[in-house]
C-alpha positions as CSV (number, residue, x, y, z in Angstrom):
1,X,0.0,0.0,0.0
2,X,1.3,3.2,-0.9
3,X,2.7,5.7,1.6
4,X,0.8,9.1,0.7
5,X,2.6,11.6,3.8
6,X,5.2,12.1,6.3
7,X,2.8,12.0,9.1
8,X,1.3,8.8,7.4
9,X,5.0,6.8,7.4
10,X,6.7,8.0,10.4
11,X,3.2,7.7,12.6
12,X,1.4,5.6,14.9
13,X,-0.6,4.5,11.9
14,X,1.9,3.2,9.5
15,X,0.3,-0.1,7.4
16,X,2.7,-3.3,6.6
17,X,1.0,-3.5,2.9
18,X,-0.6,-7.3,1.9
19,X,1.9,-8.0,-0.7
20,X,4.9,-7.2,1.8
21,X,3.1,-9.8,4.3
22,X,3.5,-12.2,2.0
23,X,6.7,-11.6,0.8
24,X,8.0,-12.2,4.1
25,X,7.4,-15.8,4.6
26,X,9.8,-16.5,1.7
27,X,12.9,-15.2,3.9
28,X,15.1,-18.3,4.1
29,X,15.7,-17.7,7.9
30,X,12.1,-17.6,8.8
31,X,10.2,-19.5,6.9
32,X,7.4,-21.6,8.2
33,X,6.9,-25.2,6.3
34,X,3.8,-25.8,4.5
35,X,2.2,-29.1,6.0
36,X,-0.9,-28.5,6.6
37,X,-4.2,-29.7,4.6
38,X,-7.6,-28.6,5.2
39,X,-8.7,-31.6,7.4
40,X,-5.6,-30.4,9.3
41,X,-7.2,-27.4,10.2
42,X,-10.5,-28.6,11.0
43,X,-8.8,-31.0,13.2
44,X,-7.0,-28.3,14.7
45,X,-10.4,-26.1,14.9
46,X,-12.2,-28.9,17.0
47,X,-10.0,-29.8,19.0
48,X,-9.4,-26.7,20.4
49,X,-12.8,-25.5,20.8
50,X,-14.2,-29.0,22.2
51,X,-12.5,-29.4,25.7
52,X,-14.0,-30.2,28.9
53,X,-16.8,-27.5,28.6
54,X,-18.5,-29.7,26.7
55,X,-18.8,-31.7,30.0
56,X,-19.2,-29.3,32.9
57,X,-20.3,-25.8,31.0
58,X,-23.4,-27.6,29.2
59,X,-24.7,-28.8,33.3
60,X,-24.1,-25.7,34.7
61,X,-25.8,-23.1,32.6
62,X,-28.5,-25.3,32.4
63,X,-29.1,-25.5,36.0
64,X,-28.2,-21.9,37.2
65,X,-28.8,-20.0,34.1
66,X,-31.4,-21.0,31.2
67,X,-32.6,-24.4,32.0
68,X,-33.5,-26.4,28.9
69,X,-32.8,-23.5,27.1
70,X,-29.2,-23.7,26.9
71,X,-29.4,-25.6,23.7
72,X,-30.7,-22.4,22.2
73,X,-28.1,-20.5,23.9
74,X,-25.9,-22.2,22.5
75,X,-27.3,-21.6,18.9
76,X,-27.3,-17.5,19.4
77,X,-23.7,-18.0,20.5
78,X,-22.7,-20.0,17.6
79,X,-24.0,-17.3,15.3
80,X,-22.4,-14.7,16.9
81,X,-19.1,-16.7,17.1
82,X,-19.9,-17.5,12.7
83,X,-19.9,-13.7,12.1
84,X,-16.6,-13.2,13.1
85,X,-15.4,-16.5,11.8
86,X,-16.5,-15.2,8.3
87,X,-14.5,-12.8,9.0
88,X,-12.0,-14.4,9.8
89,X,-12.2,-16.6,6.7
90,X,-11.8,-13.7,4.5
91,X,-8.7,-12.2,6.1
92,X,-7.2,-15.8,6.2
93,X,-7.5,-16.1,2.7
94,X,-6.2,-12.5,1.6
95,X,-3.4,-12.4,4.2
96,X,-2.1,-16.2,4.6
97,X,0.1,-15.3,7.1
98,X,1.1,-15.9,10.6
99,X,-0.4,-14.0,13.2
100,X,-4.2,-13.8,12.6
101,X,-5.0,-10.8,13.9
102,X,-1.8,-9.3,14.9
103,X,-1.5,-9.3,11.0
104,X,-4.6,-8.3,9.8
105,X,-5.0,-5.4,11.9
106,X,-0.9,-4.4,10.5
107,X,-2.5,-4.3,7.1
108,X,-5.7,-2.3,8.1
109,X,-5.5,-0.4,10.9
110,X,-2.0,0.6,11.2
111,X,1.3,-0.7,13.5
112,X,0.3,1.0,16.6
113,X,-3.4,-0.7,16.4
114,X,-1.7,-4.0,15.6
115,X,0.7,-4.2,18.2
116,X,-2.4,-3.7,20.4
117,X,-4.2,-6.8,19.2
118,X,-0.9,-8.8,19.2
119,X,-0.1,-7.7,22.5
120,X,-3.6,-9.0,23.4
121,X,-3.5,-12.2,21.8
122,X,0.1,-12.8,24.0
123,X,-2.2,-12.5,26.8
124,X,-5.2,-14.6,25.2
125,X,-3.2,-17.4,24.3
126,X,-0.5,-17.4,27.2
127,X,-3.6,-17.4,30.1
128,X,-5.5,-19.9,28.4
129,X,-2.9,-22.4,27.7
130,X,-1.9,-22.4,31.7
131,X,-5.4,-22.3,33.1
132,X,-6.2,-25.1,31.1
133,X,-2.7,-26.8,31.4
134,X,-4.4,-26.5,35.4
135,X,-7.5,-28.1,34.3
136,X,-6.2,-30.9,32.7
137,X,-3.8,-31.7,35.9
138,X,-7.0,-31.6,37.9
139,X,-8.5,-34.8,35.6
140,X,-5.2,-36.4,35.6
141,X,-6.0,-36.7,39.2
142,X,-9.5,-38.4,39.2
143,X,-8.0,-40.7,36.7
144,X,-5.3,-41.8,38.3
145,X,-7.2,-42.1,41.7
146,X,-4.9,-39.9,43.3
147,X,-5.7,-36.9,44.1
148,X,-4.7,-33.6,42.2
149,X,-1.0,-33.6,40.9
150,X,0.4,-31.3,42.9
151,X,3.5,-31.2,45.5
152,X,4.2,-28.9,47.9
153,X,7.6,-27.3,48.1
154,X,7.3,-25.2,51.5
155,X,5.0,-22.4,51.0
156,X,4.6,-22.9,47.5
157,X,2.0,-25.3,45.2
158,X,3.9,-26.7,42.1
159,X,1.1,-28.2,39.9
160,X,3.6,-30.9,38.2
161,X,0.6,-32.5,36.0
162,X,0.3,-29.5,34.1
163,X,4.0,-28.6,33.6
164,X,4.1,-32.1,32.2
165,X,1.9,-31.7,29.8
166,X,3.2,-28.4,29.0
167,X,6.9,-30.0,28.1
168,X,5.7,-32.8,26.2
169,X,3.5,-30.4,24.0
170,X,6.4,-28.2,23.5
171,X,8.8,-31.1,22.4
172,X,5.9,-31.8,19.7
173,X,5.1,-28.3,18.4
174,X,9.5,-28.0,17.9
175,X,9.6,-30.9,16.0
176,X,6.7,-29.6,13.8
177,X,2.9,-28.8,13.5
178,X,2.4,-32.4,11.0
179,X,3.3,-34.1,14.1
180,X,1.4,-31.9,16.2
181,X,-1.6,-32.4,14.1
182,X,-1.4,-36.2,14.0
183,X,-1.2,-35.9,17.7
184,X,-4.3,-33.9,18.0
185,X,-6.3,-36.1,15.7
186,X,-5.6,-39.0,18.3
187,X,-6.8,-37.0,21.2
188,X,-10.1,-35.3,19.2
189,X,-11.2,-39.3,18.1
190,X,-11.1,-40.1,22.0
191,X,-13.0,-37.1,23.4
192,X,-15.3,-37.6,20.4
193,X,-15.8,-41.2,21.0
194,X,-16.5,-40.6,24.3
195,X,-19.4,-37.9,23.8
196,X,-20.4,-40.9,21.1
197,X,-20.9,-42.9,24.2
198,X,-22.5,-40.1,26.4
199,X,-24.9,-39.2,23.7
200,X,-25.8,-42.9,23.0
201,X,-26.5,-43.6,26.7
202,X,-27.9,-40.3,27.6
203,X,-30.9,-40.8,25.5
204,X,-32.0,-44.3,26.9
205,X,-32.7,-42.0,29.9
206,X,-34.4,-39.0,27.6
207,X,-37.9,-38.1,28.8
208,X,-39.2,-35.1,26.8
209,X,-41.1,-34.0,30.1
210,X,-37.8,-33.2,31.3
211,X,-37.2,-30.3,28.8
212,X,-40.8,-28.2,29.5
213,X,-40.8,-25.3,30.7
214,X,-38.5,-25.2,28.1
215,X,-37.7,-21.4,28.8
216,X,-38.0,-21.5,32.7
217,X,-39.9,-18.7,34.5
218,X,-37.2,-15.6,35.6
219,X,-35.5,-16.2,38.7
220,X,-34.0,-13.2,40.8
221,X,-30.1,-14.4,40.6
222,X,-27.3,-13.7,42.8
223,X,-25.1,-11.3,41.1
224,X,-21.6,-9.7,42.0
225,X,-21.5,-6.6,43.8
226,X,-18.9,-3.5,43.3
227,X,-16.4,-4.5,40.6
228,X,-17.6,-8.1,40.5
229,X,-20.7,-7.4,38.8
230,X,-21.0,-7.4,35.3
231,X,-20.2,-3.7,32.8
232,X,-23.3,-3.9,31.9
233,X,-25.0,-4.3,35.3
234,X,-22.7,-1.3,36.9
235,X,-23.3,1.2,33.8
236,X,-27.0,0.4,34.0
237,X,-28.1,-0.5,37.5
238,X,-29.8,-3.4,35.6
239,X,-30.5,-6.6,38.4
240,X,-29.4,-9.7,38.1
241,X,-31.5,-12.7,36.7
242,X,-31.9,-16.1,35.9
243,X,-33.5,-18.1,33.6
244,X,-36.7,-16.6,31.6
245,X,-35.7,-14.3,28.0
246,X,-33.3,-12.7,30.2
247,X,-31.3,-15.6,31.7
248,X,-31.5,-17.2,28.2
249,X,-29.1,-13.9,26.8
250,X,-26.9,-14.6,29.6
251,X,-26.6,-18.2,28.7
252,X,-25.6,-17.3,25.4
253,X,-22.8,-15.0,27.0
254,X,-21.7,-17.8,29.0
255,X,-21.4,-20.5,26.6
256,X,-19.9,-18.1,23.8
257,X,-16.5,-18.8,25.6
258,X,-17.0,-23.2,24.9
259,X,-16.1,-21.3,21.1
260,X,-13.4,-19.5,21.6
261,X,-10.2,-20.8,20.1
262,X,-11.4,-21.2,16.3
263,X,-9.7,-18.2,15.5
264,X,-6.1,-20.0,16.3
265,X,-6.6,-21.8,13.1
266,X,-6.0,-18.8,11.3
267,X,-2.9,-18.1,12.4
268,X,-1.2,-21.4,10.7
269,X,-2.2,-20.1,7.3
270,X,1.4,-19.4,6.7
271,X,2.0,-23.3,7.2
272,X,-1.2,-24.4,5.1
273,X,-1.3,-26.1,1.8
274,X,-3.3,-23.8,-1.0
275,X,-4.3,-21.5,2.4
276,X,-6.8,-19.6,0.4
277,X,-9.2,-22.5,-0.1
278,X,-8.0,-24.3,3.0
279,X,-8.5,-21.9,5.9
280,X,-12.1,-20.9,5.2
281,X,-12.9,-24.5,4.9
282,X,-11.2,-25.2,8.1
283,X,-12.5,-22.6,10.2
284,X,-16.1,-22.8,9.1
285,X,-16.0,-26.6,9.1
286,X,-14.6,-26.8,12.4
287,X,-17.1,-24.4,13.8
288,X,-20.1,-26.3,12.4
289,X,-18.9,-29.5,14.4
290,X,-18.8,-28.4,17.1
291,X,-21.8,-26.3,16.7
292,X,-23.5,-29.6,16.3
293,X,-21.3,-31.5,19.1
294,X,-22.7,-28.9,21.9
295,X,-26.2,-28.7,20.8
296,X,-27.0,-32.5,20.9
297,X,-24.8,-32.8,24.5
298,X,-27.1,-29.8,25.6
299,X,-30.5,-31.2,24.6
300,X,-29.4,-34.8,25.6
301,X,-28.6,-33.9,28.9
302,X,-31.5,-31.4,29.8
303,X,-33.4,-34.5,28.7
304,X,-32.2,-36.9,31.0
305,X,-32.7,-35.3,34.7
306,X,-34.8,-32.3,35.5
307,X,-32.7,-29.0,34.9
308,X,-33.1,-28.1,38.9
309,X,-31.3,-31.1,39.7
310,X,-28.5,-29.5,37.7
311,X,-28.1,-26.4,40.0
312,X,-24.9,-25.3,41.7
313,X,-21.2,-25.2,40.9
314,X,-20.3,-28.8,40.8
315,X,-22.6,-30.0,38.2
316,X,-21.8,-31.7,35.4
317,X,-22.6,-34.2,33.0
318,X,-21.5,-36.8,35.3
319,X,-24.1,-35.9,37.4
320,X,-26.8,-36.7,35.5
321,X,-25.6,-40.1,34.6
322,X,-25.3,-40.5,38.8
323,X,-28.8,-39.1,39.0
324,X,-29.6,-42.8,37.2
325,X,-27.1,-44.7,39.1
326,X,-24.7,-44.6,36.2
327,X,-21.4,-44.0,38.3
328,X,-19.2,-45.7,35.7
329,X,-19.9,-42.3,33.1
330,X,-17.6,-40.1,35.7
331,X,-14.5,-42.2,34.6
332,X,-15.8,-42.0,30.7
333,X,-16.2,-38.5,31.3
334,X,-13.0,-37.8,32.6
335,X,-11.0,-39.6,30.2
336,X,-12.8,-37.4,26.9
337,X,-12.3,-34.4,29.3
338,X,-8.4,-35.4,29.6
339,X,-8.1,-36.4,25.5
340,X,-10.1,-32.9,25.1
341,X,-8.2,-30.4,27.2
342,X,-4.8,-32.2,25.8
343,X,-5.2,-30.5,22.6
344,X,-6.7,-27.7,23.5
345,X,-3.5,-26.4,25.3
346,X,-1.7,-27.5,22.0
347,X,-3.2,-25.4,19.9
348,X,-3.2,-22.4,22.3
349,X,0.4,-22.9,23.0
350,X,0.6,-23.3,19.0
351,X,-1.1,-19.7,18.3
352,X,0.8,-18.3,20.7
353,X,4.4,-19.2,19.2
354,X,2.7,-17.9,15.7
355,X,1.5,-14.3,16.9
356,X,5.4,-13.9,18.5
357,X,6.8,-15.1,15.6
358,X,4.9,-12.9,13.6
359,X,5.2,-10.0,15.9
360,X,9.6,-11.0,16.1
361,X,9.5,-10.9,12.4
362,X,7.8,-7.4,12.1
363,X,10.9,-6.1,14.4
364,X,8.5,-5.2,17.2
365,X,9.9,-8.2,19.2
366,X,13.7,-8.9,19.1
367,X,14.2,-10.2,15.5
368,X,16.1,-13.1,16.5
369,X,12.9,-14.7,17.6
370,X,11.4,-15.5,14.7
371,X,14.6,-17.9,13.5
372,X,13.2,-21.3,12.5
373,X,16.0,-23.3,11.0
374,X,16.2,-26.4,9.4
375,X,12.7,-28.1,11.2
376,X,10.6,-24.9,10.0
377,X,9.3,-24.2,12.9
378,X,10.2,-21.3,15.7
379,X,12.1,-23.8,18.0
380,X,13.5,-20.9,20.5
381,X,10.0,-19.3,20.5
382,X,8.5,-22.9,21.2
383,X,11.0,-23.0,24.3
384,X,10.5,-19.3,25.8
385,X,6.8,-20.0,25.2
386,X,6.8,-23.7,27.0
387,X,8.9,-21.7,29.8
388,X,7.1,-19.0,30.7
389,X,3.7,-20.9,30.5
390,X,5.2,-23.9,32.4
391,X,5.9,-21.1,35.4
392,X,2.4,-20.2,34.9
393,X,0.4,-23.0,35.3
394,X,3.1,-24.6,37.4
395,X,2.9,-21.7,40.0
396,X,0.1,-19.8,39.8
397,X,-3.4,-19.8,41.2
398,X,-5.8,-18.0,38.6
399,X,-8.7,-17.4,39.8
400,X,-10.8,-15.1,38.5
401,X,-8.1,-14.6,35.8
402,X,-9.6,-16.8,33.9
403,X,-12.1,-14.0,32.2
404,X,-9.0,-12.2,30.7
405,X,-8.9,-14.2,28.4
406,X,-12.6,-14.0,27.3
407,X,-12.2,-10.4,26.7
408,X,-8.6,-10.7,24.8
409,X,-10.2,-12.9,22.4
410,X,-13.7,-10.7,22.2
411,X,-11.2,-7.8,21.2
412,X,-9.8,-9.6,18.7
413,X,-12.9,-10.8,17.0
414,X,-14.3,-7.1,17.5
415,X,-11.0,-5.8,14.9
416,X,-11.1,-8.1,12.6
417,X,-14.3,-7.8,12.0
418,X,-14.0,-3.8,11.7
419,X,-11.2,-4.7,9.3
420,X,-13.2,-6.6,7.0
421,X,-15.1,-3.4,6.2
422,X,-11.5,-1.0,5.9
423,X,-9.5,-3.7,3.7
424,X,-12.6,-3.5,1.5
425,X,-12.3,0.0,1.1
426,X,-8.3,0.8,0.6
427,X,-7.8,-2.3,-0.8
428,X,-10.6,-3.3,-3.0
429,X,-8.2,-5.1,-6.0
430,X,-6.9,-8.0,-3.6
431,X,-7.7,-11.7,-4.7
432,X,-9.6,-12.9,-2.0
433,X,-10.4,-17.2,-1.5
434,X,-13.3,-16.0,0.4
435,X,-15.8,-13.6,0.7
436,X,-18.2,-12.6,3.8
437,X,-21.6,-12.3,2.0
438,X,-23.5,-9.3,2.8
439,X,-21.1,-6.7,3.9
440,X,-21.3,-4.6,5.3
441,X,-24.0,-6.1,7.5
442,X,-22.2,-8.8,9.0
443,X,-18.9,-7.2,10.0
444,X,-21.2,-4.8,11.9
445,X,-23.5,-7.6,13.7
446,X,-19.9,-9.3,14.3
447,X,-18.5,-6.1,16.0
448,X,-22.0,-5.3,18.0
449,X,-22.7,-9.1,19.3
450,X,-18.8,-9.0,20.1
451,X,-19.5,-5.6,22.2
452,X,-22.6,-6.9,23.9
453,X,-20.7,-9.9,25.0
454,X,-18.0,-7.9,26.3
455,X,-20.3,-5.8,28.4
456,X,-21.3,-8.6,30.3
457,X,-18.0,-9.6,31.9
458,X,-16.9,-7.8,35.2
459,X,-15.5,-4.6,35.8
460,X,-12.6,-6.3,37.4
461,X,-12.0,-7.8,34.2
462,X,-12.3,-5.1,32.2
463,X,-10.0,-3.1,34.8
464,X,-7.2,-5.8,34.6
465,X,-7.5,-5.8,30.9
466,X,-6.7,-1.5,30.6
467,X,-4.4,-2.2,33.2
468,X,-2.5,-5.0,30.6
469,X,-3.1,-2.6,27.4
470,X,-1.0,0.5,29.9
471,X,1.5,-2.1,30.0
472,X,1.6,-2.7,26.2
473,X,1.5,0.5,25.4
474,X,5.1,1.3,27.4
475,X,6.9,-1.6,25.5
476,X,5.7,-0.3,22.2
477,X,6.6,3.3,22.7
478,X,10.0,1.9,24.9
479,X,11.0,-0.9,22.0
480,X,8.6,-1.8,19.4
481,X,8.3,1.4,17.4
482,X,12.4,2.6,17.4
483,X,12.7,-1.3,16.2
484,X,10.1,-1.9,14.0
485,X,11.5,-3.2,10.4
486,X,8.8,-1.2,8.7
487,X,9.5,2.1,10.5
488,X,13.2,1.8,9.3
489,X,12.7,1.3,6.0
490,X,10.1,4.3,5.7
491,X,12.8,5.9,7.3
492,X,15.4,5.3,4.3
């Protein structure tokens, strides 16, 4: 893209045009290898979206939230989620590079805007891949009969079942993402062959009864107070409630997040076969699984008990199985929850290697990052990546944490989506594999359900988050922009 003004090429604003993005992953020293294939993808795309939500989420927003309902809830959220991943689709197909949205938002918005996102998706994909490094420690525990995988060393917790996991998935991602993929597609038949058997068994107790009032009467709910409650809630003075229209929204809030993590295939179109064709398939495919997958768990299980029976913070789909005196479905549970959250912290720790490589590459990280050598793949990123999230989820207790990265990711899908409209615009003449149908109408309903779902997380969450961008914002104006490649040849 051409460079019309001083202000335009030594400012905040500066664009990395398409055609240099590409040309960049034909340096020798950084180039990624092209493995992947568009089952690949969707492979990747399920199995990081499919974890063990699909076996506690489903139970509770049932009981606390929307009752029978939550099947619905989880249809609104999946058409949200498919606005963005439209838009996604297109950009993957116009920019196949690393970096999802780190990248797309170089092209559209500017280096200042893109550093942002990138900055955010370090956190997204960092936070995620520890809690749920955590997680899966947790179910190595009821599996093994032992209790959690912990020791203590004096004051401190080390969680040594999820620093496992961590190192073995790092060892895999170095050698390369075929492997990795191969890997994955191991793990996603055994959590889908056991919600094959949950399904199967779940509706020789179905009894449609069970799902009327299908939209429960609204419930006065217990909401946080001060900056617990949600952004909405404090802006408005709105109560808190449960089930009815209102709880039904909520639901679809809630259960929005069992989605996030499609958009990580997108940043391994650098290392896809034919990406233009490939990524859209994989990314709407993918999506439309597990679409499927958490509809049919949802209406399954508010078939088998009553939804009151699911109330409180313990219950999951195990419980309704012990509801019938079917103990033996904890230990089937456990082990699809332990297959799914395995590859879910792959392919998080996966996009997080890409966005740093993308970002090292670009100049706004130390340039010696993005070195992958003879295997193709970012071997010292994989390592500082497998460190720092092995400390983590080794040493840390998260908490309420957790939402940060809900709102990284809502961010994310909230620019890309307001990209689709501005690439459009400056750069009308690009080939693009895919095109989002009626634009601009879906961008916008992508950015606005994006927003509304943002607005329902907590004000703590939202103060951490500004609290994360201050922090970005230092390194940028500190490192980033005195370093950044395309500053310096502007500059020349």
């Amino acid at each position: 893209m051409a460079i019309s003004s001083s202000s335009r090429r030594d400012g905040l604003f500066r664009t990395k045009s398409v055609e240099q993005s590409i040309r960049d992953t034909d340096e020798p020293d950084s180039k990624l290898r092209k493995d992947l294939t568009a089952w690949d993808l969707t492979i990747f795309g399920v199995a990081v979206v499919v974890g063990a939500g699909i076996f506690t989420l489903t139970a509770r927003t049932a009981g606390n939230v929307a009752g029978p309902s939550v099947s619905l809830a989880f249809v609104f959220a999946a058409i949200a989620c498919g606005l963005t991943a439209l838009c996604y689709a297109e950009f993957a197909s116009t920019v196949p590079v690393a970096g999802s949205a780190y990248t797309y938002s170089y092209a559209t918005f500017g280096e200042l805007a893109a550093w942002i996102i990138g900055w955010d998706l370090i956190l997204e994909f960092a936070l995620a891949a520890a809690v749920v490094a955590k997680g899966w420690s947790q179910y190595l525990g009821q599996v093994m009969g032992t209790g959690p995988a912990v020791v203590e060393l004096g004051p401190v917790t080390f969680d040594w079942g999820a620093v496992s996991l961590i190192t073995v998935l790092g060892i895999l991602l170095a050698v390369g993402t075929k492997l990795s993929s191969r890997v994955s597609a191991i793990a996603v038949a055994i959590k889908l062959g056991v919600i094959a058997v949950v399904l199967v068994v779940g509706v020789t107790y179905f009894d449609k009864s069970n799902l009327s009032p299908y939209i429960p009467p609204s419930e006065p709910g217990a909401g946080g107070e001060g900056i617990r409650q949600s952004l909405f809630s404090f802006l408005t003075g709105a109560g808190n409630s449960n089930f009815g229209w209102y709880g039904l929204l909520a639901a679809a809030s809630l259960v929005f997040f069992a989605f996030i993590g499609f958009d990580v295939v997108a940043t391994t179109a650098e290392e896809t076969k034919n990406p233009q064709r490939n990524v859209p398939r994989g990314i709407l495919g993918s999506l439309l699984i597990v679409t499927v997958l958490y509809v049919a768990v949802s209406l399954v299980l508010t078939g088998m008990v009553p939804y009151t029976e699911l109330s409180g913070d313990d219950a999951t789909l195990a419980t309704a199985f012990a509801l019938h005196g079917a103990d033996w479905a904890k230990n089937i549970i456990s082990i699809g929850a332990l297959a799914g959250l395995t590859t879910v912290v792959m392919v998080m720790y996966l996009g997080q290697t890409r966005v740093l490589f993308a970002m090292a590459r670009d100049g706004l990280l130390p340039k010696q990052l993005a070195h992958t050598g003879s295997k193709g793949t970012p071997v010292r990123l994989t390592v500082i990546v497998g460190v720092a999230c092995a400390l983590l989820a080794g040493f840390v207790d998260f908490g309420t944490l957790e939402e940060m990265v809900n709102i990284g990711t809502l961010f994310a899908f909230v620019l890309v989506s307001l990209g689709v409209l501005v690439l459009r615009r400056t750069r009308p003449d690009l080939p693009r594999g895919f095109r989002v149908p009626l634009v601009p109408l879906i961008p916008i309903l992508g950015v606005l359900s994006c927003l509304w779902l943002m607005l329902n997380l907590s004000v703590e969450t939202w103060l951490r988050f500004i609290v994360w961008m201050l922090l970005g914002f230092v390194v940028y104006f500190a490192y980033s922009r005195r370093n950044s490649l395309l500053g310096k040849s502007l500059a020349e």
